[in-house]
C-alpha positions in Angstrom: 10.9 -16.7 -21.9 9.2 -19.7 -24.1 7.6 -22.1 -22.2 5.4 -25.4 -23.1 1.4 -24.0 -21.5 1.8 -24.3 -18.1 0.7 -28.1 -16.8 0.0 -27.3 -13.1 0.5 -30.1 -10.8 -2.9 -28.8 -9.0 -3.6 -29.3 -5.2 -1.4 -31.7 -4.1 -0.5 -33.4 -0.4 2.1 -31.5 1.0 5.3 -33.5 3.1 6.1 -32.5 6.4 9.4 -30.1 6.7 11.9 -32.5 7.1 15.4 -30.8 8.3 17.1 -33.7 6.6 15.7 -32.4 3.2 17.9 -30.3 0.6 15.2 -28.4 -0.9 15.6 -26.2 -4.3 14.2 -22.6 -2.8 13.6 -21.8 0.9 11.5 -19.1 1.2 12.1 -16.9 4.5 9.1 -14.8 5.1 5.2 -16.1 5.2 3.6 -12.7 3.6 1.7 -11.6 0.3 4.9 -11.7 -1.2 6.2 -14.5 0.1 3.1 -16.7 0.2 2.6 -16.1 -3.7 5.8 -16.7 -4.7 6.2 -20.0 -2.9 2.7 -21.2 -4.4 3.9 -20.1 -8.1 7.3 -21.7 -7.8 5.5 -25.5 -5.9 2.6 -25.5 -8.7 5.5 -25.9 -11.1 6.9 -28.5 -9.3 9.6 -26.8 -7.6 10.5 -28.2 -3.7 10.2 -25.0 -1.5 9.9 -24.7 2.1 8.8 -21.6 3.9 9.9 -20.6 7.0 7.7 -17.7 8.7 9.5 -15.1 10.4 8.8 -13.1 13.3 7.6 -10.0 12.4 5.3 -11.3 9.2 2.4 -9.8 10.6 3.6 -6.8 12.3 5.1 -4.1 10.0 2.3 -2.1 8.1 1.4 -3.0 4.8 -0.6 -2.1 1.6 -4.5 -2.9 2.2 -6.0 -1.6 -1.1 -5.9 -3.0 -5.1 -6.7 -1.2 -8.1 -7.9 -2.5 -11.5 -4.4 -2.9 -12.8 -3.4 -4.6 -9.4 -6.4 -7.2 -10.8 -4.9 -8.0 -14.3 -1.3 -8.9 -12.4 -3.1 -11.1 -10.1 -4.6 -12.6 -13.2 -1.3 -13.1 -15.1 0.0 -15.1 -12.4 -2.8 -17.5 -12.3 -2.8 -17.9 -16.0 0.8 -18.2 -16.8 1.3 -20.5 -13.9 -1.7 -21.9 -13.4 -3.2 -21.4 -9.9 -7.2 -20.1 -10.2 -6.9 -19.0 -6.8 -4.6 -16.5 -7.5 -7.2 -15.3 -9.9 -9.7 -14.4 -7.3 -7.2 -12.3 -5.4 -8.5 -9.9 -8.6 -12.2 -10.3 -7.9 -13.6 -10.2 -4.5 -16.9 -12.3 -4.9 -14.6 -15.4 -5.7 -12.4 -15.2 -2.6 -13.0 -17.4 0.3 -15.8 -16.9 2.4 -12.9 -16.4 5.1 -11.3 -13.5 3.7 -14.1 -11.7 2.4 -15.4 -11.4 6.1 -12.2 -9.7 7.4 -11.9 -7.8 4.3 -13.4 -5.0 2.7 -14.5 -3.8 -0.9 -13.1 -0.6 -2.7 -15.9 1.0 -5.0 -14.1 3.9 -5.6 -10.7 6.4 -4.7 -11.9 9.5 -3.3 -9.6 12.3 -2.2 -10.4 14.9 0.2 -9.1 18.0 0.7 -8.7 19.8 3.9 -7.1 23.1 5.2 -6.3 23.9 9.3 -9.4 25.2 11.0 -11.5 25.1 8.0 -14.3 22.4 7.1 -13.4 20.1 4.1 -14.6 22.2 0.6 -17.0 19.9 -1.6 -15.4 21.7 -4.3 -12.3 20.2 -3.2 -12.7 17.1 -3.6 -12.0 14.1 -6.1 -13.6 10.4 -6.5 -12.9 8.2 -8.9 -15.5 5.0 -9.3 -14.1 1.7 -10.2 -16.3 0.9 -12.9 -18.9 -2.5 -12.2 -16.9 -5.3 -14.3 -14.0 -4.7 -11.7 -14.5 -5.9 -7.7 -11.1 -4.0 -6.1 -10.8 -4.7 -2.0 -9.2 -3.8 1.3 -6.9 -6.7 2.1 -6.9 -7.8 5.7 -3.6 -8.0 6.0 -3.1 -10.8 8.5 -5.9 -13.3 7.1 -4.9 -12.6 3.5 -0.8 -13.0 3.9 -1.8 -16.5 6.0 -4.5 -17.7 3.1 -1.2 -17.1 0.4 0.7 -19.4 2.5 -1.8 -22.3 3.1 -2.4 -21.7 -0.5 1.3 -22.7 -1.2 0.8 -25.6 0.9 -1.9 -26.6 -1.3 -0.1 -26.7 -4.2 2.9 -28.7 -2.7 4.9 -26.5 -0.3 6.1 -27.4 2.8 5.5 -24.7 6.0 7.0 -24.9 9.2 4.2 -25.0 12.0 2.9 -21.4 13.6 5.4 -21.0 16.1 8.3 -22.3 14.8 10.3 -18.8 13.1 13.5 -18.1 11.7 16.4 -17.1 14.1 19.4 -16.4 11.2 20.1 -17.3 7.8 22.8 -17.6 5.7 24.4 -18.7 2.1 27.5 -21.3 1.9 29.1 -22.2 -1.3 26.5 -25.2 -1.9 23.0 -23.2 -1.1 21.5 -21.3 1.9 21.0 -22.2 5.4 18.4 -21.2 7.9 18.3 -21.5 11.4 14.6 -21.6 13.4 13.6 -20.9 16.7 13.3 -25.1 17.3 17.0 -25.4 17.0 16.9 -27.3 13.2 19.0 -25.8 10.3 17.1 -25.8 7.1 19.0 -26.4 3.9 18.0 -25.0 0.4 19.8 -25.0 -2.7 18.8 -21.2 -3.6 17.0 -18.5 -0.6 14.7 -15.8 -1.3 14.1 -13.2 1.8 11.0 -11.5 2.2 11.4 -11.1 6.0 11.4 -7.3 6.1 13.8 -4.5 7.6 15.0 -7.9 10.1 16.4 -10.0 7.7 18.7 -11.6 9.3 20.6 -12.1 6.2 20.9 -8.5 4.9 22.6 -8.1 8.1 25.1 -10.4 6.8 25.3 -8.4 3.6 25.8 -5.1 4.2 22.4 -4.3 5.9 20.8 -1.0 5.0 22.1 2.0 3.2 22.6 5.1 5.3 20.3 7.2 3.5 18.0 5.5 1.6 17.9 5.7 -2.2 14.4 7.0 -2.6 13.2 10.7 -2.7 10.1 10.8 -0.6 10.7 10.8 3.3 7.8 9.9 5.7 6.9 9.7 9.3 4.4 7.4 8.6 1.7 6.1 11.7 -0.5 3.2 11.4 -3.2 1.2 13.2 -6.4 0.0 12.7 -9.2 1.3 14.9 -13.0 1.1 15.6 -15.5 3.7 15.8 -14.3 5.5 12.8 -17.1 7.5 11.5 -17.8 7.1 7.7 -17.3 10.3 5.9 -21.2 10.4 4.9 -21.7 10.9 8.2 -19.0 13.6 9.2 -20.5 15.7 6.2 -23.9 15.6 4.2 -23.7 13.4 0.9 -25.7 16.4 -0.5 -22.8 18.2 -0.3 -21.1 16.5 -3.0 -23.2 16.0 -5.8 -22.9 12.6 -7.8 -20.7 11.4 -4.9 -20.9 7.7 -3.9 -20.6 7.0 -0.4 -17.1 7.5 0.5 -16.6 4.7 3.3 -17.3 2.0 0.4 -14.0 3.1 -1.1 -10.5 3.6 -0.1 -10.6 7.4 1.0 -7.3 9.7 1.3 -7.7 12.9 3.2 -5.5 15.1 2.1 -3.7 18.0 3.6 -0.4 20.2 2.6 2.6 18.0 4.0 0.9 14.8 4.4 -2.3 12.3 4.3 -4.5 10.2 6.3 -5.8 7.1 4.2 -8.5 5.5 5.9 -9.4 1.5 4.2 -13.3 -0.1 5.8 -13.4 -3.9 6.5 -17.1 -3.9 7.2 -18.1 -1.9 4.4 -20.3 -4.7 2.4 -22.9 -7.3 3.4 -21.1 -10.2 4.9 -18.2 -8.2 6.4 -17.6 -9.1 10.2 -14.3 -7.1 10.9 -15.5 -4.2 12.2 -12.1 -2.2 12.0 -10.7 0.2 9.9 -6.8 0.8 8.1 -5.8 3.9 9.4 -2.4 4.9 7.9 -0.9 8.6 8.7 1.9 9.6 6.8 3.7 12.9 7.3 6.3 15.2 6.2 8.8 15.0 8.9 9.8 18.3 8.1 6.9 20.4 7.8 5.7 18.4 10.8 8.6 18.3 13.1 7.2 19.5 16.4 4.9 16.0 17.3 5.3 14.3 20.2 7.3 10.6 19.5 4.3 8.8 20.9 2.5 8.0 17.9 -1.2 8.1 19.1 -0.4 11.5 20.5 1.0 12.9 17.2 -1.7 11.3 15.3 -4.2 13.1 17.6 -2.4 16.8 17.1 -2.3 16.1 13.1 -6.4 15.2 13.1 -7.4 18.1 15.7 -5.9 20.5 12.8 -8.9 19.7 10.6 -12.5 19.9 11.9 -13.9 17.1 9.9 -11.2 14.9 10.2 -11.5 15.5 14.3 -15.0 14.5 14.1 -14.4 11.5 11.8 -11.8 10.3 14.7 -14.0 11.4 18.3 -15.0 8.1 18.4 -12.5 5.8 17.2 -10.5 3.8 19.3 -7.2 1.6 18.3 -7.2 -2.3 18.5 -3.7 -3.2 17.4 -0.4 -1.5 18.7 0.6 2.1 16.8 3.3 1.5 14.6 5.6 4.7 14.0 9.3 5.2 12.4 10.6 8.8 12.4 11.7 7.7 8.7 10.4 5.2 7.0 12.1 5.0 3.9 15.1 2.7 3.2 16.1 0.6 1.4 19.1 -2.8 1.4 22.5 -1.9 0.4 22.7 -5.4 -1.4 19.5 -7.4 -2.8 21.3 -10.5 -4.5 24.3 -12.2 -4.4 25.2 -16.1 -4.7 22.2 -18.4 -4.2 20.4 -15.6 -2.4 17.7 -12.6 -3.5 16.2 -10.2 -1.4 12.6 -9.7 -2.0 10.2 -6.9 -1.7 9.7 -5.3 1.5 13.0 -6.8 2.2 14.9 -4.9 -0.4 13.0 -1.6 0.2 10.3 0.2 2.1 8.4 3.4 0.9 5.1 4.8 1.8 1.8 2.6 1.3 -0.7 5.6 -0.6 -1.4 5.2 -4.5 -2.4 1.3 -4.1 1.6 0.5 -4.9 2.4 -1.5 -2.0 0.4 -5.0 -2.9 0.8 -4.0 -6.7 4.4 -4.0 -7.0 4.7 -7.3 -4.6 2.6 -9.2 -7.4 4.8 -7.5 -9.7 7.8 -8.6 -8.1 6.9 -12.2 -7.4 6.1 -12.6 -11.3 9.4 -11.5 -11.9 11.4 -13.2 -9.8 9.7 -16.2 -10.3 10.3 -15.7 -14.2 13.9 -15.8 -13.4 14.3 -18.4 -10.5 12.0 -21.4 -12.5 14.2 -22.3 -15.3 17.4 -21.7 -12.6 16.2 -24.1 -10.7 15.5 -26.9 -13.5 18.7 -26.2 -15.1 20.2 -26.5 -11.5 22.3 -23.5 -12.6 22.0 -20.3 -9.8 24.3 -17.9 -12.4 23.8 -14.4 -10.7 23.0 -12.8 -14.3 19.2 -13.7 -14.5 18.6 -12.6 -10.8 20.9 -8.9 -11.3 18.1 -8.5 -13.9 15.2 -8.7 -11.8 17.3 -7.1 -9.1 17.5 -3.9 -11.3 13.8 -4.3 -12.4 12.9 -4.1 -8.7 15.1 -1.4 -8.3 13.5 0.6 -11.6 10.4 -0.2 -10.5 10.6 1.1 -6.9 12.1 4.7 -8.3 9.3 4.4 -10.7 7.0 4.4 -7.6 8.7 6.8 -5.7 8.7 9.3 -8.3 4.9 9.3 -8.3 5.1 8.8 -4.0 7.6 12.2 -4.0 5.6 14.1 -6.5 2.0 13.5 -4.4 3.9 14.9 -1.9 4.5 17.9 -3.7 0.8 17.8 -5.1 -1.0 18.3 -1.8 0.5 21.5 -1.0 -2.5 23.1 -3.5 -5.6 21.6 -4.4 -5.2 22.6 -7.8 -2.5 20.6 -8.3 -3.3 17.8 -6.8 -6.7 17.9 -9.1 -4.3 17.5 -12.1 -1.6 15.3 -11.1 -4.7 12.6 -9.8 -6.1 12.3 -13.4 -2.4 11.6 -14.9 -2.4 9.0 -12.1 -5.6 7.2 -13.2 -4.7 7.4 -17.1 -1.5 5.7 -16.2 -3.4 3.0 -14.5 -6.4 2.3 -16.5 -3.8 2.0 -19.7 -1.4 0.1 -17.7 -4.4 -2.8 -16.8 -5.6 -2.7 -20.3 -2.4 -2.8 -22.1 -1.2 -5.4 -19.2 -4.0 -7.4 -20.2 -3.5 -7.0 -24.2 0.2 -8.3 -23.5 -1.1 -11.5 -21.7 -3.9 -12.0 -24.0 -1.2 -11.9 -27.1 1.3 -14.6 -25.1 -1.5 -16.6 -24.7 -2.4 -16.7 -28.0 0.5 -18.6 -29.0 -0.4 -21.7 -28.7 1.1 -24.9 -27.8 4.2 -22.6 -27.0 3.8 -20.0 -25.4 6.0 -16.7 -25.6 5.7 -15.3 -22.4 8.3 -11.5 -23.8 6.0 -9.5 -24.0 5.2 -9.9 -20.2 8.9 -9.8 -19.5 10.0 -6.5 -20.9 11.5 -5.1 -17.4 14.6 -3.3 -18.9 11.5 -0.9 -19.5 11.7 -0.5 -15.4 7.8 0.9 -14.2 5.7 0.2 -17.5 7.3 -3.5 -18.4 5.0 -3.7 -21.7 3.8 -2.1 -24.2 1.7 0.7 -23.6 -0.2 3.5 -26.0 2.9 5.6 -28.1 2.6 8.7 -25.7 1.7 8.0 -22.6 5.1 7.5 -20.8 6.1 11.1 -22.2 2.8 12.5 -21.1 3.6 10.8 -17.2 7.5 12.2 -17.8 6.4 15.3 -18.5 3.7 15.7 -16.0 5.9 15.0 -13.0 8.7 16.7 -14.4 6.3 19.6 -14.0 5.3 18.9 -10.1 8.5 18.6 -9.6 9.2 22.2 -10.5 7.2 23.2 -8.4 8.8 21.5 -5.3 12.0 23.2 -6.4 10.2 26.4 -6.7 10.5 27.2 -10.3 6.7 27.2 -10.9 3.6 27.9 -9.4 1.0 25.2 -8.6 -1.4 27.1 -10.4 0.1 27.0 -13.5 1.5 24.0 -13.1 -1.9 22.3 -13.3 -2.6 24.2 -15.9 -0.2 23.1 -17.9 -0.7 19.5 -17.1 -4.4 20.1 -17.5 -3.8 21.4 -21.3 -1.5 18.2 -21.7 -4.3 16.2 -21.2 -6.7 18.1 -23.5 -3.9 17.8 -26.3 -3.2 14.0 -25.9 -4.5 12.2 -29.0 -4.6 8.8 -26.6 -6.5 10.7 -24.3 -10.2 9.4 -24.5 -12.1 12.9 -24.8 -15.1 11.1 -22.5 -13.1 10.7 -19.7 -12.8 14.7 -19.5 -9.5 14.3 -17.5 -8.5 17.9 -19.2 -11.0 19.2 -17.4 -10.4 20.5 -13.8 -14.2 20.5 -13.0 -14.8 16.8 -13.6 -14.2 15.6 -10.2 -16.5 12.7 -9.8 -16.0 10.3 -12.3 -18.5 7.3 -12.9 -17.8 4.6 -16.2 -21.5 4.7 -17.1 -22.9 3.0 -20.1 -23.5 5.8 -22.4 -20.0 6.9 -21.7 -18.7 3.1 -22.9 -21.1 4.0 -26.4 -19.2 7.0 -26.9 -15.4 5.4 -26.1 -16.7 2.4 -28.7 -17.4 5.3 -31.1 -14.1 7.3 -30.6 -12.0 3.7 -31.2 -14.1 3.1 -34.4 -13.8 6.8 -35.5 -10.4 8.5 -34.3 -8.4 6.6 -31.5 -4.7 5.9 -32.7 -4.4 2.2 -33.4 -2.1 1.3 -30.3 -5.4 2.8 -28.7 -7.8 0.7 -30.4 -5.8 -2.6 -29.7 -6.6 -1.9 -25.9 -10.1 -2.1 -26.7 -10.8 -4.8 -28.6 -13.7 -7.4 -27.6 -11.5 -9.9 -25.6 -9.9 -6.9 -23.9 -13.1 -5.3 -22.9 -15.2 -8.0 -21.8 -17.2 -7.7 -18.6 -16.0 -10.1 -16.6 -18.4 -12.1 -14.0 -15.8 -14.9 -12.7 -12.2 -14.3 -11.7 -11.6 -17.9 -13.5 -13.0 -16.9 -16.7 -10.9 -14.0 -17.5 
């Protein structure tokens, strides 16, 4: 899409909801999701209202970023311009507020356990973020509240806490929505991000029987005190080079499931004592637990010594959330002056950092889409079955990775090689994101916002280094042999192991061919040598990654 540079109408006084007001989008849901999306579509001058919904902070969400999950945030703020989306990227430049309930991420460590056995050093992964990046937990609750009063900021109007959406429905001249207050809210076009509720799924066609995704889950969340960090569980001389594990998002890791564990308090300044706890399970393998979920999470941690110690302690401070299956996903996501959004259209499992990544993905999508509908004042259901097939692309995208970590953590081994495909895929997919952006930008008076907008592509929506979505292809494709049982883990690593040796876009300093490299740091003589293999033998997709603008530290979310 060409657009003019984006002339944001700023911070701007909000009106009250008035219930005699026809306004162009209602958005139903007050989440991450929800909360961006409104604030994109008011800063360019769009009249939205957002009506919060009961369960907004209830159902268990993603907590955790990742560098790529950075460079999204950023193209939102820049193509629509709203700097405080920016700092959603960079956790120094967040509200005081929000950095006190949340937490930093300094690395993603892995941790590998067997029953009855202490954790093996040797089996272990962590991967450091390197220092020009500042990933975070996300406080749930405080951040999906700051998006909102953020869209109020830039002109949206939000009912008052309290006042919730009871139903909501479409007629042949926009949407409806009834609240808890008794007033019926009219809006020429209505995006649902209420969840697994919706009230107007229900209306059209509700859920599918079986979900359309691979990977099934029992998954069990909370967030409790008393948590020990992992340093203290087991010496930090045990794993040489090792960083301290609660300063990062850390996944224990066990055949048929994981436990990822997400700090609020780990950094100066943090006052939320609590930690993410998130259990997610093969309800096969694990079929025998007890329904309640504090008692099944209990039987899953008393399996692994460390993990028992880590938890004698901890106590819960919000109500266990369980579902038996948590996958599903909406039998319908658009239809006439209406788009299901997000968690609304589907639910999978929150590991890999995907959950809060592919709502920012989402929202810049949709918004693509529902911007030039709504200035046109034409709601033609072509634009919107286009984003409704990205979502869909991109959530088997995900699931494909979701299914084959599944797989993975039956054998160390494989799980070893299958986490360095991972983190290839998503240190190219934030620099070639960011390559894509820098190249629209560079347009300009007009700006030519394709490159950006590439989602027929489904999971990688830009241009990436010529090889890299074979290498991914072919690397799950060989996990998911072994879940059919046509190959054994062990030389199924291997394989993917050698694929990474042999990849010519491979930087050779990452050593991701190499099954011994399990702590990996981005250190300064290891930035000479990748300047030295761009200048001497990286393939020139490569070296347009790394160019100056693409590589520069960055110090302030607004300066990117």
């Amino acid at each position: 899409m060409k657009t003019n540079r984006p002339t944001p109408t700023g911070h701007r006084a909000a009106p009250a909801a008035d219930p005699k007001e026809r306004y162009d989008v209602a958005v139903l849901g007050g989440t991450l999701a929800g909360g961006l999306l409104a604030a994109v579509l008011a800063s360019q001058g769009v009249r939205v209202l957002v009506v919060p919904c009961a369960e907004d902070r209830g159902e268990p969400s993603g907590e955790t970023t990742v560098p790529y999950t950075a460079e999204v945030f950023l193209l939102l703020a820049k193509r629509f311009g709203i700097p405080e989306i920016a700092a959603f990227g960079l956790f120094p430049d967040l509200p005081a507020e929000i950095r006190r309930d949340s937490g930093v991420k300094k690395s993603l460590g892995f941790l590998y356990h067997r029953p009855g056995q202490s954790q093996r050093a040797e089996e272990s992964i962590q991967f450091n973020v390197p220092g020009e990046h500042a990933e975070w937990h996300l406080e749930r609750r405080t951040v999906d509240a700051y998006t909102v009063t953020l869209a109020h900021r830039y002109g949206a109007a939000v009912l008052p806490h309290g006042v919730h959406a009871t139903d909501a429905w479409t007629e042949d001249d926009g949407a409806r929505v009834e609240t808890a207050d008794g007033h019926v809210w009219r809006a020429r076009y209505l995006v649902d991000v209420s969840g697994p509720g919706s009230f107007l799924l229900a209306r059209n066609g509700g859920d599918d029987a079986e979900p359309r995704l691979g990977l099934r889950s029992r998954v069990i969340a909370t967030h409790m005190t008393g948590v020990a960090p992992f340093e203290e569980v087991r010496d930090t001389a045990d794993y040489p080079r090792a960083t301290a594990w609660s300063e990062g998002t850390v996944h224990h890791l066990f055949d048929g499931g994981w436990v990822q564990l997400v700090r609020f308090d780990n950094h100066q300044g943090g006052h939320n004592p609590a930690t993410g706890v998130t259990l997610s399970l093969d309800p096969g393998r694990w079929a025998d637990l007890a329904d309640d979920p504090e008692k099944a999470f209990r039987t899953v941690v008393e399996q692994f010594p460390d993990l028992e110690r880590q938890f004698t302690s901890a106590t819960a401070v919000r109500p266990w959330t369980s579902a038996p299956l948590w996958q599903r996903t909406a039998a319908r996501t658009y239809g006439d002056r209406w788009f299901a959004l997000e968690r609304t259209a589907a639910r999978n499992d929150l590991f890999l950092s995907r959950d809060v990544t592919m709502a920012t993905e989402l929202v810049h999508a949709l918004a693509s889409a529902l911007i030039p509908a709504v200035r046109r004042d034409d709601f033609a259901t072509a634009p919107f079955a286009r984003v409704a097939a990205f979502q869909d692309e991109l959530g088997a995208f995900n699931d494909r990775w979701l299914r084959c970590a599944r797989i993975a953590a039956g054998e160390f081994k494989l799980y070893n090689a299958f986490s360095r495909v991972w983190l290839l895929w998503q240190i190219l997919a934030d620099l070639s994101l960011k390559r894509a952006r820098l190249d629209c930008e560079a347009g300009g008076g007009v700006l030519d916002w394709t490159p950006v907008e590439r989602f027929e592509l489904g999971g990688i929506w830009f241009h990436v280094p010529e090889g890299l979505r074979d290498l991914i292809d072919r690397s799950l494709k060989t996990v998911e042999r072994v879940g059919a049982g046509e190959l054994a883990a062990g030389a199924a690593a291997d394989q993917i192991f050698a694929a990474l040796r042999q990849g010519k876009f491979v930087p050779p300093l990452y050593a991701f061919g190499d099954p011994a490299a399990r702590v990996y740091h981005f250190t300064l003589p290891k930035r000479l040598r990748m300047l030295w293999w761009v200048k001497t033998s990286a393939p020139e997709d490569f070296r347009r990654l790394l160019t100056r603008d693409n590589v520069t530290s960055v110090t302030s979310a607004t300066s990117r």
